[in-house]
Steps between C-alpha positions, in 0.01 A plus 500: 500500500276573806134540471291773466309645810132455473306763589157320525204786523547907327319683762639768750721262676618253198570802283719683722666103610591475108663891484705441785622165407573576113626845635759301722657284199254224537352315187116584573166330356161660605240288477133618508155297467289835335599698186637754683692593783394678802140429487433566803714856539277558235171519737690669761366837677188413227785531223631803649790285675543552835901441488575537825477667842721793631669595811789263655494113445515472828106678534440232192638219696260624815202443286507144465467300801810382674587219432458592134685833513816278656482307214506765224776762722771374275324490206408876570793620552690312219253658230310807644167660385762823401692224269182365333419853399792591368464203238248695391622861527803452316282362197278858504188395726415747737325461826316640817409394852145590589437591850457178632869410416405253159699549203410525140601602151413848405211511292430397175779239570328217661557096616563404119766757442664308833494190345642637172817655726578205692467259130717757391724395775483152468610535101794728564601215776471225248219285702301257210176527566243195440121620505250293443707209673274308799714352741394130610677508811899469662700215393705409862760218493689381841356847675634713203299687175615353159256681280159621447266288380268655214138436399530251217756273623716744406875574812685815522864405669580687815730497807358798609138602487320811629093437597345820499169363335307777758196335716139448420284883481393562160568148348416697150855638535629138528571474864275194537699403803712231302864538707297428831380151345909440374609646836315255712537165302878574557526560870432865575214610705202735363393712759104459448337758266323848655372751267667810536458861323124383431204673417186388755212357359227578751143433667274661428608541158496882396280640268583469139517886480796557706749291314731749389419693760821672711575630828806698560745516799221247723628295774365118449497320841465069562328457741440150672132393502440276824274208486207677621531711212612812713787697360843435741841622445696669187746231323604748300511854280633701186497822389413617143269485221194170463310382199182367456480183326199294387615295756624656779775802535856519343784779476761544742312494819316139425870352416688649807207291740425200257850285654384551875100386424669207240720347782165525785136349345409769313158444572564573824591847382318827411658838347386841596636835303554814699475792248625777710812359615664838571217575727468408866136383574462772723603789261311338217136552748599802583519601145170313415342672749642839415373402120134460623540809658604761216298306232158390686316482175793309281446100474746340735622311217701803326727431841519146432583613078826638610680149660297269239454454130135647439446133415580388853289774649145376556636153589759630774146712651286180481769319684484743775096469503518863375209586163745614291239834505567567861502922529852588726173639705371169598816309553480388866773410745444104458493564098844713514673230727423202246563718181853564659510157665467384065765769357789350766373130441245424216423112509549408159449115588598172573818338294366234285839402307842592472582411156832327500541522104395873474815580723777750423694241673434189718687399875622225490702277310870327522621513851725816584761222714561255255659847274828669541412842549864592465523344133132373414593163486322174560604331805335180367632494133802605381534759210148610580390868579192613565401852552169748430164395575561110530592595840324551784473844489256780529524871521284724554287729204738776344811352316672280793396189336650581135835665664504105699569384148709704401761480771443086486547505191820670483642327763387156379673620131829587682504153691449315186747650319791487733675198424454235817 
């Protein structure tokens, strides 16, 4: 009798691997280190579940970088964001693209009711699931897996074994980065480790009253900070909402920057918001000025009020050199210049960290050459796949990275399961 496939890992990737296996004919064990499975899904969009991204997967694969998006056309196409959804759909979860092309389930439906639909799947497929099951590592004889070895000198059998054990960001979750130290003892390459989809912690730290703190629609720019401490060129940008942290600043903006600042010194790095992106410079003083002119007795800061939290006001004016009681009256030429110079690029300081382990997801990780991207495939090990965040692989902020696992996973599934 042949073995069972072992799935080995029941987040995004390793749960879909399992489906499409069991789904194929294949005799299908899931095995999973936590209590539960998809952990990490769980935490996704801040447990709202950012399932994918819309629009073609060709505009998905153009949001990774090249040599990534090469690797992952297949996969794309093989299992689309369009057939991820409807394993949802066709089990009664609604959903909804917000302007910005991410998709999620229709309210109150959230990132648990998306693991409960795709378990669902897994039981109607007949995978056997094994929680609380730590792997030990990949047993390998003469270049081919034989097994799974188990914490406990415990060995699970196996011709055929699927890692999708996810990479190292939120280690609570259970990716503590274990596949990279298998990976590596047995030949493959590991890519060195970047954060990616970070928050950034930052210097000066910011006051303990604006954690929590939001703005909406900003623009955060990296810029590089030369060695005579004089502000050079942008690395890079993103568009969308920040958070304050007790540390630094979060949200969407801080994660769409943090992989560019990780892979320079991100010391060498500052961040700057502009909180009027959808006005020129030019149109924004003209409006200032047109502001001190129909309200000469109003505080300038009512002008400010309208593109900051009330929070952010006073702070925004001081870093202009404007007293946050300055009359529109009394607010010079120089005074107008800097206070616009701030809304299009407020210094909010020097990157101090890029927390690897607070990532969404991390770069890095088993090299993309050493996989089939056709079939997922080792080409070191025989009977070895490998798909999801193990990889080297790293979308952008906004669903890319979970529909990545997905589509590896599937394809990874189908390649297992087709008889050699």
């Amino acid at each position: 009798m042949e073995s069972p496939i072992l799935v080995v890992g029941g987040g995004a990737a390793g749960m879909i691997a399992a489906w499409r296996a069991a789904q194929l004919g294949a005799d299908v064990t899931l095995v999973e280190k936590k209590g539960r499975l998809g952990t990490k899904i769980l935490i996704s969009g801040g447990g709202k579940c950012n399932l994918t991204h819309a629009g073609t997967m060709q505009s998905i694969e153009a949001k990774f970088r090249p040599n990534e998006g090469r690797f992952l056309r297949p996969s794309f196409y093989r299992f689309t964001n369009e057939d991820f959804l409807r394993l949802l759909t066709e089990r009664g979860m609604e959903v909804y693209t917000r302007p910005d092309g991410r998709i999620f389930p229709v309210p109150p439906t959230d990132a648990k009711d998306v693991v409960a639909i795709l378990e669902s799947h897994l039981r109607d497929a007949g995978v056997k699931t094994l929680l609380d099951t730590p792997v030990a590592g990949i047993h390998i004889e003469n270049g081919a897996v034989h097994g799974v070895e188990l914490e406990g000198e415990r060995f699970l059998p196996s011709e055929k074994v699927i890692l999708a054990v996810g990479g190292s960001s939120y280690p609570a979750t259970g990716t503590t980065g274990d596949g990279w130290k298998w990976m590596s003892s047995l030949g493959h390459t590991i890519v060195p480790l970047r954060a990616a989809l970070a928050p950034l912690y930052l210097d000066p730290t910011p006051p303990a009253e604006w954690s929590g703190i939001a703005l909406r629609d900003a623009v955060l720019r990296a810029r590089r900070l030369n060695a005579d401490g004089i502000i050079g060129k942008e690395r890079m940008r993103w568009r969308g909402d920040m958070l304050w942290t007790h540390k630094g600043v979060s949200g969407p903006t801080a994660l769409g920057v943090s992989r560019e600042i990780a892979e320079a010194i991100p010391e060498n790095s500052i961040v700057e918001a502009d909180v009027a992106p959808n006005e020129p410079q030019d149109a924004l003083t003209e409006k200032l000025l047109m502001f001190c002119k129909d309200y000469p007795r109003r505080n300038v800061s009512e002008f400010i009020g309208s593109y900051v939290p009330e929070r952010l006001v006073d702070p925004l004016l001081l870093s202009a050199s404007v007293p946050p009681t300055t009359k529109g009256a009394y607010l010079g030429q120089k005074e107008r210049n800097r206070l616009v110079a701030v809304l299009k690029g407020w210094n909010l300081g020097r990157v101090r960290h890029v927390p690897l382990e607070r990532g969404e997801v991390v770069a890095g990780g088993i090299a993309l050459e050493e996989v089939d991207a056709q079939t997922m495939a080792s080409k070191r090990i025989s009977g070895l796949y490998l798909c999801g965040e193990i990889l080297d692989i790293a979308g952008p902020v906004g669903g890319y990275n979970l529909q990545a696992a997905w589509s590896t996973g599937f394809v990874a599934g189908s390649s297992a399961a087709t008889p050699s």
